[in-house]
Structure formats: structure tokens, C-alpha cells
C-alpha positions as CSV (number, residue, x, y, z in Angstrom):
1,X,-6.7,-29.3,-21.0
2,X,-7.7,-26.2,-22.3
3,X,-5.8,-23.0,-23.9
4,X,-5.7,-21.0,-21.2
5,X,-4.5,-23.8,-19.3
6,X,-1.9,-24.7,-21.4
7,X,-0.6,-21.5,-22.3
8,X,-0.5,-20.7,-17.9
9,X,1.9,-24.2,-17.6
10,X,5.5,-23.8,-16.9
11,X,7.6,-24.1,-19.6
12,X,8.9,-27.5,-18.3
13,X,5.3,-28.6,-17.1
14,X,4.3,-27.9,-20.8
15,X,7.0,-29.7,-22.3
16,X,6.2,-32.1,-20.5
17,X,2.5,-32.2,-21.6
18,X,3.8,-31.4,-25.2
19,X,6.2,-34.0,-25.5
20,X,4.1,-37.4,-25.5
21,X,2.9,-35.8,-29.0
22,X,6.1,-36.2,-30.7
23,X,9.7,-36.5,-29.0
24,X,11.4,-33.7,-30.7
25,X,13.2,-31.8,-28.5
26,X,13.6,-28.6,-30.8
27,X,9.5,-28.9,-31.5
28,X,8.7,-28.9,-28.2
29,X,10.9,-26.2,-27.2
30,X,9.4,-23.9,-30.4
31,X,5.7,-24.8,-28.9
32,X,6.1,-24.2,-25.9
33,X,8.3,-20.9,-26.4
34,X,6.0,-19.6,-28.3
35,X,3.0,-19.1,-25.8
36,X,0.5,-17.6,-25.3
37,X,-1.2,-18.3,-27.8
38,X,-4.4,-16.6,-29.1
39,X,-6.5,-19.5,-29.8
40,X,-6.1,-23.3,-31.0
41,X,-5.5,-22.7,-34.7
42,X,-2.8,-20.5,-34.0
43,X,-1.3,-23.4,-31.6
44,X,-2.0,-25.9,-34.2
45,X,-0.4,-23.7,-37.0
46,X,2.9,-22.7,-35.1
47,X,3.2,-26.2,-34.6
48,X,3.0,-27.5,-38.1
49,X,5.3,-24.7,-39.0
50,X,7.9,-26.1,-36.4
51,X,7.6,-29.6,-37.3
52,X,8.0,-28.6,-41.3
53,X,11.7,-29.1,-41.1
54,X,12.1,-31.8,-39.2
55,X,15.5,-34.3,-40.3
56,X,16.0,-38.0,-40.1
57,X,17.9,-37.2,-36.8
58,X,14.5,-35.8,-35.2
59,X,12.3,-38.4,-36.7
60,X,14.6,-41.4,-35.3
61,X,14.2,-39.7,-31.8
62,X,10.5,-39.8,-32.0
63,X,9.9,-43.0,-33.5
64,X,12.2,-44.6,-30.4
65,X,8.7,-43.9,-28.4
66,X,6.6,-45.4,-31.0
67,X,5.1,-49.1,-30.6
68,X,4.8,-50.9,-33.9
69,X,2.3,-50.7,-36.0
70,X,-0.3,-53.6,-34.5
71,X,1.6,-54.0,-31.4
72,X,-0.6,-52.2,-28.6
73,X,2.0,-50.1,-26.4
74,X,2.9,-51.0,-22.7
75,X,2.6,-49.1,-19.9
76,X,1.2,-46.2,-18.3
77,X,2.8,-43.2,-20.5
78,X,1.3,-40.8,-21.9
79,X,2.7,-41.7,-24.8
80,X,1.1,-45.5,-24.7
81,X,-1.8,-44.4,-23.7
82,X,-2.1,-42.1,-26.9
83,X,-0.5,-44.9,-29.0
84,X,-3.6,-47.6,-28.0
85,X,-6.5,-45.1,-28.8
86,X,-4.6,-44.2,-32.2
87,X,-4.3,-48.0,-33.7
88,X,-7.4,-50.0,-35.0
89,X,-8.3,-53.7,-34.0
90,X,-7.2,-56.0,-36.6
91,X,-8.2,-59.4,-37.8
92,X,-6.0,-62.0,-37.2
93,X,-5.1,-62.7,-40.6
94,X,-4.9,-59.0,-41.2
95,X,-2.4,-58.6,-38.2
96,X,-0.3,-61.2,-39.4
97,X,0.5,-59.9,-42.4
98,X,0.9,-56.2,-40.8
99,X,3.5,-58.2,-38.4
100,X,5.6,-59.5,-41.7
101,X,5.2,-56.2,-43.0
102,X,6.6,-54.9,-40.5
103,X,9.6,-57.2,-40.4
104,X,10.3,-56.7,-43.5
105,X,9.6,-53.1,-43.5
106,X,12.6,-52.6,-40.8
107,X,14.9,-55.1,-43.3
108,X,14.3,-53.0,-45.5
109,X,14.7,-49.3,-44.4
110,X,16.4,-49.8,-40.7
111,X,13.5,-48.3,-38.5
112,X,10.1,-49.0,-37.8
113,X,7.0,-48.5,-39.4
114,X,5.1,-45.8,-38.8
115,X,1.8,-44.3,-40.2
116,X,-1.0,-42.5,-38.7
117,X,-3.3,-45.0,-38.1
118,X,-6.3,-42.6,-36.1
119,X,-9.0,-43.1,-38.6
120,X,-7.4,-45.7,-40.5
121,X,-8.6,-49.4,-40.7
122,X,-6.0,-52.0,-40.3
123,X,-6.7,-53.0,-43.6
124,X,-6.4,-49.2,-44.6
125,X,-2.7,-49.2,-42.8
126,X,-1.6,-53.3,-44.7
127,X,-2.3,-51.5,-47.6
128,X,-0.2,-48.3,-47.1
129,X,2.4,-50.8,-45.6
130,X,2.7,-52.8,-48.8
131,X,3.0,-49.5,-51.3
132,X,5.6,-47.9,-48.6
133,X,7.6,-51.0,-49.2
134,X,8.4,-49.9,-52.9
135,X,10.1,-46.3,-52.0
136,X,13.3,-45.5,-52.1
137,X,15.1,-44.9,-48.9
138,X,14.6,-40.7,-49.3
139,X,11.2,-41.0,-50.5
140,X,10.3,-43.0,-47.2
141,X,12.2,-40.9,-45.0
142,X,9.8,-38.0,-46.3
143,X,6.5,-39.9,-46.1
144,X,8.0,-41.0,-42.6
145,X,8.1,-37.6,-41.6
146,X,5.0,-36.5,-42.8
147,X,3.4,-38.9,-40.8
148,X,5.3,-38.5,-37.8
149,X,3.9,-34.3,-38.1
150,X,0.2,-35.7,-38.8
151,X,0.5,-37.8,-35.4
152,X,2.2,-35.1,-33.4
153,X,-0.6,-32.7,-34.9
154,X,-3.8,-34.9,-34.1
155,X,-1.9,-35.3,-30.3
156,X,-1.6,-31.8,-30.2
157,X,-5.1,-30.9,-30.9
158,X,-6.8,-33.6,-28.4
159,X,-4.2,-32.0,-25.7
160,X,-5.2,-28.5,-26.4
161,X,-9.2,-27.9,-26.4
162,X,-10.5,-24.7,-27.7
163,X,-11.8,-22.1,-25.1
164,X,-12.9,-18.7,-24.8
165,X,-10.6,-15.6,-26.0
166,X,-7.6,-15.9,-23.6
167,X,-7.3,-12.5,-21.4
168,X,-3.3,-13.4,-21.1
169,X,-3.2,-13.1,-25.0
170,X,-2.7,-9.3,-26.1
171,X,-3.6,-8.7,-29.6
């Protein structure tokens, strides 16, 4: 949809658009409270400000609409349908071992995997799978975060096209 679009939506018709990009109910709330917006950078950058403190608590609430990594999501959501244009094809050898890193990757810290795969190759995400294996428990609750915000970002910005200066928006 397109800014002017987005920033006319209901609040709960835009939370409901916003959501599918990451399941934090606080997040969506500051996006969506925050309208209008002036453009698409400013949506973008409210966004990443909002999601900059996000806590385990928030990130374990998203990740329960995440598929894992090589699995290709289910049904018609909006989230699944984001999820299977995100992940790469892998070989079969390749997704076996992202499989048993996976496995041992929940083992290990108690949730799933998760990485932002758009413009990753599956080899790309085995290897970022291996090193993430090594952390510490805090250290991967971070990087876990930080790739939760660089999903919800790239979701965010192939909801939201740019348009034209938005006569609702006063400067």
C-alpha cells in the first residue's frame, strides 16, 4: 500500500497490516500511533527507533510467528506469506544440516533460530547458524533481536511504498 494509504487506515486496520512485520504489540502500537507520517523514511525511522528497545519478552512473542529457518511457513497469513518470499531454496545437503542446526540451536538456547534470510543464501544463513552456536546465552539474545528489527524493518518497507508529499501531513 502506499503512505497515504497507510497513514488514512484505522488504527486497528493498521495494526492489523503492521503486525505480520513483527508481533510486538508495544511496536505496533508506537507505529501506528505515530501517524501520519511525512514520508517513508520517517515511517522507517520511527520504527527502528521503537523496536531499539525491544526485551527477550517481546522477541519470544514474535518469534512464536516465525517458521524455522528452512521450513517454508503454512498457511495463508500474512505472516507466511512474508515468511516464504524471505527464505532461500536450499540444497538438500545444505538443508540438512540447517535442520540439525536448528535442533541443536533450540538445545542450546531454548527458542528458535532466527536470521534474516532476504538476501541471504542458504549457505550464507548454515554459516551464520554455525558461528551463532558459539554465543553466550546474552550475546544471542542481542543478535536475536537485532535480527528480529532487520525483518520487521525490510516487512515494513515492502508494506509501505513511497508516494507523493502526503496533504494529511502538516509540516
Amino acid at each position: 500500500m502506499d503512505l497515504a494509504t497507510f497513514n488514512a487506515l484505522s488504527p486497528s486496520d493498521a495494526a492489523a497490516a503492521v503486525r505480520p512485520c513483527a508481533d510486538v504489540g508495544s511496536w505496533v502500537d508506537a507505529v501506528v500511533d505515530a501517524r501520519p507520517y511525512p514520508d517513508r523514511d520517517g515511517l522507517l525511522r520511527h520504527a527502528a527507533e521503537a523496536a531499539a528497545g525491544w526485551a527477550a519478552a517481546d522477541v519470544d512473542a514474535a518469534l512464536a510467528h516465525h517458521p524455522r529457518i528452512g521450513e517454508r511457513a503454512a498457511g495463508d497469513t500474512a505472516e507466511a506469506r512474508l515468511s516464504r518470499t524471505e527464505q532461500p531454496t536450499a540444497a538438500e545437503a545444505t538443508a540438512a544440516r540447517i535442520a540439525a542446526g536448528n535442533v541443536a540451536y533450540e538445545a542450546r538456547f531454548g527458542r528458535i533460530f532466527l536470521v534474516r534470510a532476504a538476501g541471504r543464501t542458504a549457505e550464507e544463513i548454515l554459516v551464520n547458524l554455525t558461528e551463532r552456536l558459539g554465543n553466550d546465552p546474552d550475546t544471542e539474545a542481542l543478535v536475536t533481536a537485532e535480527q528480529l528489527r532487520q525483518i520487521a524493518l525490510l516487512r515494513l518497507g515492502t508494506l509501505v511504498e513511497e508516494t507523493a508529499q502526503d496533504p494529511a501531513v502538516t509540516s
